[in-house]
C-alpha positions in Angstrom: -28.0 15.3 19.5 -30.4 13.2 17.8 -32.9 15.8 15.0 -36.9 15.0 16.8 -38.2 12.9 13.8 -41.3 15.8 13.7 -39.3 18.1 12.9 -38.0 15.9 9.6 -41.5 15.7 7.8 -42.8 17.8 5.1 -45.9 19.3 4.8 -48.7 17.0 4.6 -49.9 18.6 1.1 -46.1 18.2 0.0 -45.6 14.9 1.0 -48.9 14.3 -0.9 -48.3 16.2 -4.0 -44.9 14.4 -4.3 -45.8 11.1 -3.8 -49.1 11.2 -5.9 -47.2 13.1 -9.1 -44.1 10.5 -9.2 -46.4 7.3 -8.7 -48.7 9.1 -12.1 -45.4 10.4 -13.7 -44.1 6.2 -13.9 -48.0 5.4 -15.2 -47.8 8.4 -17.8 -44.4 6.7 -19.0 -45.8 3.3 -19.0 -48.8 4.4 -21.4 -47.0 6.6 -23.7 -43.9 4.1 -23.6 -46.4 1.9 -25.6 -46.9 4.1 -28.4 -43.1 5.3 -28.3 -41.9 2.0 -29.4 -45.0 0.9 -31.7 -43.1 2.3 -34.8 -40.2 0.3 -34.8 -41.6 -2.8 -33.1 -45.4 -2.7 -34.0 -48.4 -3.5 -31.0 -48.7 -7.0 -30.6 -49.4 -8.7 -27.2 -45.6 -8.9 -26.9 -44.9 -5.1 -27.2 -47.8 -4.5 -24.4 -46.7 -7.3 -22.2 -43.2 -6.0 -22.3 -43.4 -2.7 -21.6 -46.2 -3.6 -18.7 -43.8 -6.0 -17.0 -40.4 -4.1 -17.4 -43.0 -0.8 -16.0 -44.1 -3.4 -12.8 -40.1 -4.7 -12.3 -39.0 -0.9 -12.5 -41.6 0.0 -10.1 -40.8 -3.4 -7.7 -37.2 -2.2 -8.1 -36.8 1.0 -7.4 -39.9 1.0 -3.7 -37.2 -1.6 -2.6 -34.3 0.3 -3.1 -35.7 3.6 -1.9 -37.0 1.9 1.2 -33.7 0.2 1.7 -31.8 3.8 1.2 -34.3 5.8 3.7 -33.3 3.3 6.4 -29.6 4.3 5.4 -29.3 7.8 4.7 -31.7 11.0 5.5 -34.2 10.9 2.9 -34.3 15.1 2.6 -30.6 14.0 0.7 -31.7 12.2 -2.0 -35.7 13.4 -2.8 -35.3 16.4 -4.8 -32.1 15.1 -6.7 -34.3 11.5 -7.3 -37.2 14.2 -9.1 -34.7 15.7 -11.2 -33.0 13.1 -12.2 -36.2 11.1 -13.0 -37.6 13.7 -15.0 -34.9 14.4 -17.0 -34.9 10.6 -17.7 -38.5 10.8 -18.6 -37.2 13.1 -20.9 -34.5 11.3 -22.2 -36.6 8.6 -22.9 -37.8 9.9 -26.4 -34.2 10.6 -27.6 -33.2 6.8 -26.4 -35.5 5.3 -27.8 -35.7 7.3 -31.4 -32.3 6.8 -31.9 -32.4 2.6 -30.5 -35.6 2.4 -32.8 -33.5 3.6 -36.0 -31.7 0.4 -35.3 -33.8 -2.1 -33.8 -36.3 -2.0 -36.2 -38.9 -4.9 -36.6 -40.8 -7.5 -34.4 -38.3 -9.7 -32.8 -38.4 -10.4 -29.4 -35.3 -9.0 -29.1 -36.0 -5.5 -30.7 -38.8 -5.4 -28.5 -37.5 -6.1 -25.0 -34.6 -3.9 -25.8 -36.6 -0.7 -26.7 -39.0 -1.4 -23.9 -36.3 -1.8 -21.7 -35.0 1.7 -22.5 -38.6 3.1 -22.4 -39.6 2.5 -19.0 -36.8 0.8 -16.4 -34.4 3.7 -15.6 -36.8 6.8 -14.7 -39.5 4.3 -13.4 -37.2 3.1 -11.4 -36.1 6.3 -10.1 -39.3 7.8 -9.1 -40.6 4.7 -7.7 -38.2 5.1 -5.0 -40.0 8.5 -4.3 -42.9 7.0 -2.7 -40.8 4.9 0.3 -38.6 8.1 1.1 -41.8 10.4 1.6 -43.1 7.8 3.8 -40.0 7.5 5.7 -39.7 10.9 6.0 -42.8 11.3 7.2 -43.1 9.0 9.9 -43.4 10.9 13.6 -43.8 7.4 15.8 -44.5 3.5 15.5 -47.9 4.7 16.3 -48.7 6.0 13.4 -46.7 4.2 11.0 -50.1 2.3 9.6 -51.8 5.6 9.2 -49.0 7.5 7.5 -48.1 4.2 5.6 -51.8 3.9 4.2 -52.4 7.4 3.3 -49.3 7.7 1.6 -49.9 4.4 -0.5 -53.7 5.2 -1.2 -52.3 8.7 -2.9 -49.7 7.1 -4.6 -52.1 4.3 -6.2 -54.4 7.2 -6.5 -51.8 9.1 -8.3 -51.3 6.1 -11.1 -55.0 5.8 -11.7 -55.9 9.2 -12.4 -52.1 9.3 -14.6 -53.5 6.8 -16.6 -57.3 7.5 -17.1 -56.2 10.9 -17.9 -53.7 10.1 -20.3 -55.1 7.6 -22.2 -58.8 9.3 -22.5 -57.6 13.0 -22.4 -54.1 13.7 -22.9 -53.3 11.2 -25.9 -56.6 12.4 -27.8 -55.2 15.9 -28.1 -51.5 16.0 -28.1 -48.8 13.6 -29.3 -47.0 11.3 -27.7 -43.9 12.7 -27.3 -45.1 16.0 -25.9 -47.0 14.2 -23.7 -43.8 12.4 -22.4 -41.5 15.9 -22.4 -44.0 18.0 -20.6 -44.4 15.2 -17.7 -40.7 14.8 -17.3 -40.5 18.8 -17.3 -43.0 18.8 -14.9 -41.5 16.4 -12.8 -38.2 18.7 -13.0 -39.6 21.6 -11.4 -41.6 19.5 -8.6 -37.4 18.8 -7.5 -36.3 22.1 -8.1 -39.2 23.7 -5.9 -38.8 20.5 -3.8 -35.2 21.4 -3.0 -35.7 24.9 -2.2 -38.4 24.0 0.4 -35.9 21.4 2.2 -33.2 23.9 2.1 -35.0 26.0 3.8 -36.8 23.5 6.3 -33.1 21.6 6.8 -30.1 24.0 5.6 -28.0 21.6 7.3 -28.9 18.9 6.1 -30.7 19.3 2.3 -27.5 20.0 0.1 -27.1 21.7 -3.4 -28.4 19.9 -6.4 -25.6 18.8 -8.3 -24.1 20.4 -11.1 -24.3 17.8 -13.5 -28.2 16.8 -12.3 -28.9 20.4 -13.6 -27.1 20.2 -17.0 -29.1 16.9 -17.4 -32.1 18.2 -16.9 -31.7 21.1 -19.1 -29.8 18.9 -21.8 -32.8 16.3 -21.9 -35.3 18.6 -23.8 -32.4 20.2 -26.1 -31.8 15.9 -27.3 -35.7 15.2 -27.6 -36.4 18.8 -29.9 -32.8 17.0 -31.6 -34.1 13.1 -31.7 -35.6 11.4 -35.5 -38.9 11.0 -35.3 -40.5 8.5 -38.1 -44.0 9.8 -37.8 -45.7 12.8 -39.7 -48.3 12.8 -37.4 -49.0 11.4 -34.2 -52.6 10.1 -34.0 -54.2 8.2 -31.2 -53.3 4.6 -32.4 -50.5 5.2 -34.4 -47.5 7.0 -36.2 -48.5 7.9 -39.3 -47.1 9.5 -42.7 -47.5 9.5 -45.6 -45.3 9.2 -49.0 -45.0 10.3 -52.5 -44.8 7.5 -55.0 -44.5 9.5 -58.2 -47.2 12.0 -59.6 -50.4 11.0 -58.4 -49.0 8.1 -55.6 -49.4 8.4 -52.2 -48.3 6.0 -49.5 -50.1 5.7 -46.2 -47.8 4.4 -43.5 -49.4 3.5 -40.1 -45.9 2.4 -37.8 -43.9 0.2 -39.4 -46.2 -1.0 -42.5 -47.8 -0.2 -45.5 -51.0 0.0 -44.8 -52.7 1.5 -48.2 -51.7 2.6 -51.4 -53.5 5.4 -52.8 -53.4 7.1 -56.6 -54.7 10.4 -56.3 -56.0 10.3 -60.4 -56.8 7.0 -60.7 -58.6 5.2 -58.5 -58.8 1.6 -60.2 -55.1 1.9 -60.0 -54.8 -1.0 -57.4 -51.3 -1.2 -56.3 -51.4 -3.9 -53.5 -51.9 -7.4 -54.4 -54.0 -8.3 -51.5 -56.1 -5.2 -52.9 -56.8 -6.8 -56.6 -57.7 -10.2 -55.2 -60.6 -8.5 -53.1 -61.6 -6.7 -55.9 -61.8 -9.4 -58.1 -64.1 -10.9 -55.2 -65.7 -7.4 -55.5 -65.9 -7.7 -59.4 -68.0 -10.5 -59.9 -70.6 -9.8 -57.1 -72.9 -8.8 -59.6 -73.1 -7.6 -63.4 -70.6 -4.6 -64.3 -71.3 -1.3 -63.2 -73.9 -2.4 -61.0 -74.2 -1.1 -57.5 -73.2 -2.7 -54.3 -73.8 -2.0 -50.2 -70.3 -2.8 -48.9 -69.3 -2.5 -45.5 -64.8 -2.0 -44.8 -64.0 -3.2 -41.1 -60.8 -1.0 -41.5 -60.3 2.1 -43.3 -56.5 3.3 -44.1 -56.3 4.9 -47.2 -59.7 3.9 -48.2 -58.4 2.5 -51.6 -61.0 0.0 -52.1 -63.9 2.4 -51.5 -62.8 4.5 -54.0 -62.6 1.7 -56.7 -66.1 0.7 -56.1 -67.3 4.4 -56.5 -65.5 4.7 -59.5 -66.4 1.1 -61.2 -69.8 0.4 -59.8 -71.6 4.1 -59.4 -74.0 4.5 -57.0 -72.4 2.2 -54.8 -72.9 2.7 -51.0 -69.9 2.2 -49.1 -69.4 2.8 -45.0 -66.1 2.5 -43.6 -65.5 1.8 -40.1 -62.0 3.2 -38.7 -60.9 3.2 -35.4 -58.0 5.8 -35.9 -59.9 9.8 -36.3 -56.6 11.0 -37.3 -55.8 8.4 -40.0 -59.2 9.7 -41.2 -57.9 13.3 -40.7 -54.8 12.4 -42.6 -56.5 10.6 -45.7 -59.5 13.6 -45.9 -56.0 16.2 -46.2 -53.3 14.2 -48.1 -55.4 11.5 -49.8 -57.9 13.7 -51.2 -60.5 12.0 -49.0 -64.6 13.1 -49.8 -66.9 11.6 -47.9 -70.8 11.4 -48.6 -74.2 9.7 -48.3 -72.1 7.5 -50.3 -68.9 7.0 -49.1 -69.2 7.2 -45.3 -66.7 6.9 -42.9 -67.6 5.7 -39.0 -65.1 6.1 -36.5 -65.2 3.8 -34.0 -64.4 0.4 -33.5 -65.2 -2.4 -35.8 -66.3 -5.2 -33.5 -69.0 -2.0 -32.1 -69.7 -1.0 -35.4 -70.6 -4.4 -36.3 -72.9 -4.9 -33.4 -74.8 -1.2 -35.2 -75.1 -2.4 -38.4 -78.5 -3.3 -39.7 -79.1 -7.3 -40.5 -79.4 -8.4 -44.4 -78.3 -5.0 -45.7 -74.6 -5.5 -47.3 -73.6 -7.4 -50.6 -70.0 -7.1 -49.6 -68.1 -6.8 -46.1 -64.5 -6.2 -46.6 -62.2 -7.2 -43.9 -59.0 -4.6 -43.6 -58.2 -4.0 -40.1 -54.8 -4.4 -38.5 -53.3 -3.4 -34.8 -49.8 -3.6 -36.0 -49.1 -6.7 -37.7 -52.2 -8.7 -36.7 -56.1 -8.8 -37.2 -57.2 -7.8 -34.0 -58.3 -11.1 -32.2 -61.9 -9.2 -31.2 -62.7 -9.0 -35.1 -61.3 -13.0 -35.5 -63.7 -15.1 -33.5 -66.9 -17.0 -34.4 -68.5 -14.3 -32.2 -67.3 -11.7 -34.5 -68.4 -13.3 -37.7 -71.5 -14.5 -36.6 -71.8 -10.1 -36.6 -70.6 -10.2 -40.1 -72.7 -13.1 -41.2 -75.9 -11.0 -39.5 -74.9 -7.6 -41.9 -74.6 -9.4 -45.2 -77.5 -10.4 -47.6 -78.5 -14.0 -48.0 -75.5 -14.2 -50.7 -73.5 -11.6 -49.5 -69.6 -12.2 -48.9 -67.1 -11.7 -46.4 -63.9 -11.3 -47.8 -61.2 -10.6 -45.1 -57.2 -9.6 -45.5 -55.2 -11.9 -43.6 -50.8 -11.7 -42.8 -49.1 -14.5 -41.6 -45.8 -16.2 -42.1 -44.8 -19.7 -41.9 -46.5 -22.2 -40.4 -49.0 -20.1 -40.8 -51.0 -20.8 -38.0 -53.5 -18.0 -37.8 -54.5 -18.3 -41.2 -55.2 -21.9 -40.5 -56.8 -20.9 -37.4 -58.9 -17.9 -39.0 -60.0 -20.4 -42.0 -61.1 -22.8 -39.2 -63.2 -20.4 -37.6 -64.7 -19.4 -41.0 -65.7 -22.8 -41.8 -67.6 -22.9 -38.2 -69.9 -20.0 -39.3 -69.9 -19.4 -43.3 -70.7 -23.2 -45.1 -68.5 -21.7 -48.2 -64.9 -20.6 -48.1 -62.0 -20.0 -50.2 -58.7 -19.1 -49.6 -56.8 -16.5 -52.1 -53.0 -16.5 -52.0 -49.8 -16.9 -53.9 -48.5 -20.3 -54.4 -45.4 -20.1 -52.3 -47.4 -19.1 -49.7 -49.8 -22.1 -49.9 -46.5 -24.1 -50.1 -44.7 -23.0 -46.7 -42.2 -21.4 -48.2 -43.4 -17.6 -47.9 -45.5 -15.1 -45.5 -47.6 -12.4 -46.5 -51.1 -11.7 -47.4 -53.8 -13.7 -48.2 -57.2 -13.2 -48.8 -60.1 -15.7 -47.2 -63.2 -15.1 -48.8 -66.9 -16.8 -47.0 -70.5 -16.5 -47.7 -73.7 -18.8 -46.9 -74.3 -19.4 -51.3 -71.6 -20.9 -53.2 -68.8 -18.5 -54.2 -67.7 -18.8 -57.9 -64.1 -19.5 -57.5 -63.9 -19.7 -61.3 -64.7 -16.5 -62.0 -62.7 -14.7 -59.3 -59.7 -16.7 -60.5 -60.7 -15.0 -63.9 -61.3 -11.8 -62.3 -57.7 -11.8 -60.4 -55.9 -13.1 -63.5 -57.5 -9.6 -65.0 -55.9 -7.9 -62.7 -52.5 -9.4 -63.2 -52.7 -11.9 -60.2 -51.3 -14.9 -60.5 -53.1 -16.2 -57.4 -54.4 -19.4 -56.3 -58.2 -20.5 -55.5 -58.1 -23.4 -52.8 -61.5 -24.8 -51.8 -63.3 -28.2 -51.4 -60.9 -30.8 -50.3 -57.7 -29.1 -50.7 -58.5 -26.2 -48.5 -59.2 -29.0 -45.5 -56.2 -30.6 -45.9 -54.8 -26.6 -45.6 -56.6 -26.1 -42.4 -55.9 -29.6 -40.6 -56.7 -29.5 -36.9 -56.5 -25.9 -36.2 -58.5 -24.4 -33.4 -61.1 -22.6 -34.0 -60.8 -18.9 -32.6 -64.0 -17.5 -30.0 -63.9 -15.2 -27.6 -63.0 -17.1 -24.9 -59.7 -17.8 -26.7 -58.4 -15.9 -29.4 -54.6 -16.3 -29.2 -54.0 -14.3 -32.2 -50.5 -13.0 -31.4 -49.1 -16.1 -30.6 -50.2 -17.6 -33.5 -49.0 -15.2 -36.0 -45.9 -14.6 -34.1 -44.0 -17.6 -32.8 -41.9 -17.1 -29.9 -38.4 -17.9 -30.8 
């Protein structure tokens, strides 16, 4: 005798509740999956596009297989199990990828689809099938099949919204990542525990025991993520950061996988960063010695360059503008960080922060800020330094920290884009750099008045640079045809890193 399909449905408030917690519980992953990976593999447009696609092919995969499954077998089988297991996945996930990460360290394409791969396909996968089953199971007639259908889909797109609005305003402002990612998955691992018990009950018959080995995964998952490596002293809410002890007085800050700021806790002329010397050599012949300056740093980190101008030119005003609170947090506890009237420190944006600052007010803008291993393309276009170009003084200068590696596009394409806005620019870099045969940093440097390339050459050889000027002719044979980078189209990811 065939069960009446009423008598198969849950609850409507059950059926709800599941479908709208694993539909958020895959958007949760997706989000934090993001920030998992980012120390090993940095953010670029590749790491987002990535973990977004293998998130959509996971959630594609898994609504097609449940739906095929609940035509098959009696979805009141397979539900509870499917929570457990995809929670204890969700789990797992931090474990996986710590351990991958310690391997697959850097930016290839290859490190990053791997360790996106692990963050998000499996337990996506999993509770996406959730969604079809509760629908199935739900379903009393053909008459009502659009009304159950829709209300089931409106709760579980409903469910992914509010996952992610709340997770990336709310939950990843006050907790870190990876508790973020255990506490959904544990939460998703009682949802099938109580889940079972109800379908027991409702279906003895039919709703069997969870599996033996479904519950030791569950409860083994946590035990492997309080176990896993984690490369980050502190979790903030753009990066993994820690810092290290070079020394007495050094001090290391470390944002993901670079070195974002050097930082001597006794001496802060001590400049221990090349790129950092060749801006302060742009810095040092601004105006007479000693003299004070209005700068403005698009970028904090460690604030080393701040600190320099405090100590060299007193009286200088300096306002930094960092996107990162806890970075702040973290150079205000372990890099003796004091801020004042003087030495102020904005967080926010830098594009927004430009758009606040008053016009003709700055001698000196510094350039500084990275989102992972690039500039981010919102602070590269003519747009953006037409905002510069309104903050400085009639012979104020922009002088902005650029990384690239052979062919060097973006810096090609970022001098381009200088030239369109600023009449002067220089370029700053090491020769083998200028040749082809090396990557790194470099340092472009712009104003409306003529810049004294002479004397900053003088200045960096002072501070045991062995850098090249290039301007005038040479520096247009450097740039060539390269576009020139506006809002519309900013590519910066592409041109830095070259598929391949």
């Amino acid at each position: 005798m065939t069960e009446p399909a009423g008598s198969r449905a849950l609850p409507d408030w059950v059926a709800a509740g599941v479908t709208f917690l694993a539909s958020g519980s895959v958007l949760v992953l997706e989000v934090v999956g993001l920030r998992l990976i980012a120390p090993y593999v940095g953010v670029t447009l590749q790491t987002s596009t990535a973990v977004i696609g293998f998130a959509l092919a996971a959630i594609a995969i898994g609504a097609w297989g449940g739906g095929a499954v609940a035509d098959r077998t009696d979805p009141r089988r397979l539900l509870a199990p499917l929570l457990v297991a995809g929670g204890a996945l969700v789990v797992a996930v931090l474990p996986l990828v710590r351990f991958a990460g310690a391997v697959l360290t850097g930016p290839a394409a290859g490190n990053v689809l791997v360790l996106a791969a692990v963050a998000v396909v499996v337990p996506a996968a999993l509770l996406s099938a959730v969604p079809p089953m509760v629908v199935a199971l739900q379903l009393g007639s053909l008459a009502e099949t659009g009304s159950v259908v829709g209300r089931l889909s409106g709760i579980g797109t409903l469910g992914g919204i509010v996952a992610t609005f709340a997770t990336g305003f709310v939950l990843v402002a006050v907790l870190p990542g990876s508790v973020i990612l255990v506490g959904t998955g544990v939460v998703v691992i009682v949802a099938g525990l109580v889940l079972a018990v109800l379908l027991r009950r409702r279906a003895p018959g039919v709703a069997g025991r969870l599996p033996v080995g479904l519950l030791a995964l569950a409860v083994a998952t946590p035990v492997l993520a309080a176990l896993a490596p984690t490369p980050c002293e502190r979790e903030t809410a753009y990066h993994c950061a820690r810092v290290e002890t070079d020394g007495d007085t050094g001090r290391v800050l470390v944002l993901d996988t670079l070195r974002h700021s050097y930082v001597d806790l006794a001496d802060p002329t001590h400049l221990e960063f090349e790129y950092v010397r060749a801006v302060a050599a742009v810095s040092d012949v601004l105006a007479p010695a000693g003299e004070p300056l209005s700068a403005l740093h698009v970028g904090g980190g460690g604030l080393t360059l701040p600190r320099y101008l405090a100590e060299v030119r007193p009286g200088t005003v300096s306002r930094v503008l960092e996107v990162d609170p806890g970075v702040v947090e973290l150079d205000t506890e372990e890099l003796g960080l004091q801020t004042s009237d003087r030495l102020q420190v904005r967080v926010g944006d830098g594009r927004v922060g430009l758009q606040d600052e008053p016009a003709g007010e700055r001698d000196l803008v510094v350039g500084d800020a990275f989102g992972g291993l690039s500039v981010p393309w919102q602070l590269t276009t003519v747009e953006a330094l037409d905002l510069v170009d309104d903050a400085l003084t009639d012979d104020g200068v922009y002088a902005v920290n650029l990384i690239d590696h052979p062919p060097l596009a973006f810096v090609r394409a970022e001098l381009a884009t200088l030239r369109e806005v600023f009449p002067h620019v220089l370029l700053l870099a090491r020769a083998p750099v200028l040749a082809g045969a090396d990557g790194g940093n470099v340092v472009a440097v712009a104003s409306r008045s003529p810049l004294p390339a002479e004397a900053i050459a003088d200045a960096m050889a002072g501070h045991g640079l062995a850098w090249q000027v290039v301007r005038g002719a040479q520096l247009s044979g450097f740039v060539g045809d390269a576009d020139v980078l506006t809002d519309d189209h900013a590519p910066v990811d592409q041109l830095l890193t070259p598929y391949g």
